[in-house]
N, C-alpha and C positions, 0 to 999 in steps of 0.2 A: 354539287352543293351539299348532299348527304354527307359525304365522304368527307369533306373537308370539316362537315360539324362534328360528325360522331370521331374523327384523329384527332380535334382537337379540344375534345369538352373531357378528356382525359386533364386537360392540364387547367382545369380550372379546380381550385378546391373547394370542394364540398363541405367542411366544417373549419368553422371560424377556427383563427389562435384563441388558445386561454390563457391566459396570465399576460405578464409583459411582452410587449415587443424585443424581441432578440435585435434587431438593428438601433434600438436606444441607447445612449451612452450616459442616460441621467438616471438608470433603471438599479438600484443595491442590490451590489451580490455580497456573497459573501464574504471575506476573508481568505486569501490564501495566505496558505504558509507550509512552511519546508519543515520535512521530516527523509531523513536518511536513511538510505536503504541499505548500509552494511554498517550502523551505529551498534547494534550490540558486540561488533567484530572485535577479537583479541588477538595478539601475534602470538601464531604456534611456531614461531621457526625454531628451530634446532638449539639446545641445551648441551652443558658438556655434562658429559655422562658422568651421575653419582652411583653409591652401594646398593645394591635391592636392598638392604633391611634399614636406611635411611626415608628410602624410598616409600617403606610399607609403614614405618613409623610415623610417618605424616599423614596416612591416609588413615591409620587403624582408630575407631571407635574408642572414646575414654571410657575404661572399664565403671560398672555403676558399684558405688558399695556393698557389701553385702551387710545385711544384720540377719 
């Protein structure tokens, strides 16, 4: 009779739930909603090859005036 109390008083729980009940289906949650996980994605495929100095012309910084 020990033995069978002290296997099974493992399975009894010790401290109440707090909040709502999880098996409630009247209980507000929150909102779900969808957000993508490769949205900031851009296509790098393959370009036909221009001049390097077209190339560096698009990148390069506009000179600042001088006074």
């Amino acid at each position: 009779m020990t033995a069978a109390t002290l296997s099974l008083g493992g399975c009894i729980p010790t401290v109440p739930l707090v909040g709502a009940d999880p098996a409630d289906p009247n209980v507000p949650v929150a909102g779900v909603s969808y957000r993508s996980g490769i949205a900031p994605y851009t296509s790098m495929r393959p370009t036909a090859p221009s001049g390097w100095k077209e190339q560096n012309q698009r990148v390069t910084p506009t000179p600042k005036s001088e006074q």
